[in-house]
N, C-alpha and C positions, 0 to 999 in steps of 0.2 A: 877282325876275321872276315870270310871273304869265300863264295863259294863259287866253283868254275860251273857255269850252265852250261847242258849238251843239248849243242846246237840243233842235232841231229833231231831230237826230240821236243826243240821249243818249238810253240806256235807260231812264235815272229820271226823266224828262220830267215823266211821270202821278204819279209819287212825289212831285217836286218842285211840282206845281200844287198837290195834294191837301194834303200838310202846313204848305206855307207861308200857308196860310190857318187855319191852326191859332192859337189865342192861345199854349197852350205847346205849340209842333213840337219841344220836347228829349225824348230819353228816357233812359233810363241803366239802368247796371245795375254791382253788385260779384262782385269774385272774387278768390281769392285767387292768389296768385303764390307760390312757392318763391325764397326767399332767401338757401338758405342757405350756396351758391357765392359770391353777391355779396356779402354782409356779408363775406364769409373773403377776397375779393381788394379790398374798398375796405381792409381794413386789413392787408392783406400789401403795399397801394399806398401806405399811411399815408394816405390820402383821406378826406373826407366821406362817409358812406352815403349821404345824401341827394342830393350831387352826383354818387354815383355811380350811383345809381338813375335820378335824374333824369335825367342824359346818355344812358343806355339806354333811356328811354322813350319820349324827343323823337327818338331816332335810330328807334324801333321804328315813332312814329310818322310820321316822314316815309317811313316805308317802303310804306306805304300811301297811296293815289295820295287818296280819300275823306275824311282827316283834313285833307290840303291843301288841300279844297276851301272855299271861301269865297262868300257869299252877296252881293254888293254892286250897293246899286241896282236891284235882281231879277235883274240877272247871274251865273252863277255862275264864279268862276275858279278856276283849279288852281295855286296858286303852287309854284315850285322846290323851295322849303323853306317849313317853319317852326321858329320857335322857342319859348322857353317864357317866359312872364309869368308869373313865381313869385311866390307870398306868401312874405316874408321874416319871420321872427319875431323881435322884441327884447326882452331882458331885461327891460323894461316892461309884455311880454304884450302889449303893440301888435307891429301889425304893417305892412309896406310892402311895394308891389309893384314886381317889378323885370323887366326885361329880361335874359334871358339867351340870347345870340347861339347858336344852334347852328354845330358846329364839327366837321369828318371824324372828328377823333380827342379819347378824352379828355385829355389834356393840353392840349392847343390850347383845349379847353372851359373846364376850370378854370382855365385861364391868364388868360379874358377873365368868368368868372364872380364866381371869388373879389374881387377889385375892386369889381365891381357891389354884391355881398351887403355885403360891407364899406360901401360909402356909404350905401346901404338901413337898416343896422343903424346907421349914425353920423347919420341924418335924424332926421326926427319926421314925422308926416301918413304917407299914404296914398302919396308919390308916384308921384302918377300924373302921365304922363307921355304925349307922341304914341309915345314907343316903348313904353310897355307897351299903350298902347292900340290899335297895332296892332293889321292883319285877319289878317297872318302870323304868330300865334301861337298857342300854346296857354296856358288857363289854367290854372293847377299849384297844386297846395297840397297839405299834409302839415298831418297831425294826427295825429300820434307817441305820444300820451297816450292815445290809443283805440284800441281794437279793435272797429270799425264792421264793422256787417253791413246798412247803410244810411246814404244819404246824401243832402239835400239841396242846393239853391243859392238861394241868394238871387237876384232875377232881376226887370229890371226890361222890362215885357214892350214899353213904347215904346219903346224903343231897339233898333235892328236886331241883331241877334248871332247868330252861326251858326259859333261859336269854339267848338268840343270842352274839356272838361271835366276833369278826369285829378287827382284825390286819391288820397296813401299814407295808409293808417293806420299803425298801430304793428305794430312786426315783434317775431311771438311765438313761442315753442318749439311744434314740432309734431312729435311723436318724434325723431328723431334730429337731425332737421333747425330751419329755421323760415321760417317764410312769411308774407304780410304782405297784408293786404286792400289794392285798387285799384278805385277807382270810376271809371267811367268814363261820360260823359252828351255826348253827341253829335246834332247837329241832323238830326229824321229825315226830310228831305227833302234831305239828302247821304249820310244814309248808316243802314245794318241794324244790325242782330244780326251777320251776318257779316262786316263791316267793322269792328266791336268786337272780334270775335272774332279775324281777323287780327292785327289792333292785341297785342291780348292773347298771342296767340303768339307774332308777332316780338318783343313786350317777355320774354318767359319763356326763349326762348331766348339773348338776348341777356344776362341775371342769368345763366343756364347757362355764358355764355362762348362759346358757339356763334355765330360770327357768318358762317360760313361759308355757308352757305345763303339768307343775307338780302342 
């Protein structure tokens, strides 16, 4: 579900005139996050890091109203939720994009994830798909092999897109602990530096285990 905002009466009105006339209206930025709570409960869960992190990120970010927001037709709408279009990586070093439903709880998540990643990993090609193509999602990808302090995207600037961004890198010892870079690149005629930064804190407390406050 999906609600039309009137323009006339949002704050980002001038925001939204001014950047969407931009050739590239994304911007981004990295940071790193503290991991070292959540690597120690995706495997006290016997879980995927990845699907664990993941399901905290897409939860962190539907917690923010800005990440949901979508750009279509020059309307912008607020959908309910979203979810994540992940790149899935194959033994081959190819890779496929997948759908993965957001879901209240982790289990209910992995339950309808692992399946997906499974067929993703047993294909061949890109597939793509009307659901990972999706306006209700987020685009996901991990690149586990690096420890990025930068990040680009590939971007094709005729095609409308106003889908948020959100790469892991590799998760490295940091004294006691270990923490793990996240890029994050979001359209900036929906949304700041502060709506990143949100974003970033609901996802940190949420690796914390903290979910009380969110």
């Amino acid at each position: 579900m999906r609600t039309l905002l009137d323009q006339a009466t949002w704050p980002r009105r001038e925001h939204f005139a001014f950047f969407t006339a931009f050739e590239e209206p994304f911007f981004g930025l990295v940071a790193d996050v503290d991991v070292t709570i959540a690597r120690a409960e995706a495997r006290r869960l016997g879980v995927s890091f990845f699907l664990y992190y993941l399901y905290q990120a897409v939860a962190a970010a539907n917690s923010v109203p800005e990440f949901r927001h979508r750009i279509e037709q020059g309307q912008v709408y607020c959908y309910d939720q979203v979810h994540a279009s992940a790149t899935i990586g194959r033994p081959d070093h190819t890779f496929g994009f997948s759908f993965l439903e957001y879901q209240p709880t982790l289990p209910e998540f992995l339950a309808t994830a692992q399946p997906e990643i499974a067929a993703v990993q047993q294909a061949g090609g890109l597939c793509l798909s009307e659901r990972t193509g999706r306006p209700d999602v987020l685009h996901c990808s991990a690149i586990p092999w690096v420890r990025f302090t930068g990040l680009t995207h590939a971007r094709s600037f005729t095609h409308p897109d106003s889908t948020p961004k959100i790469s892991f890198g590799q998760a490295y010892d940091h004294g006691p602990g270990q923490r793990m870079a996240v890029s994050v690149n979001v359209h900036h005629a929906l949304a700041d530096g502060y709506h990143v930064g949100q974003f970033l804190a609901a996802f940190q407390q949420r690796l914390d285990g903290n979910t009380t406050s969110l």
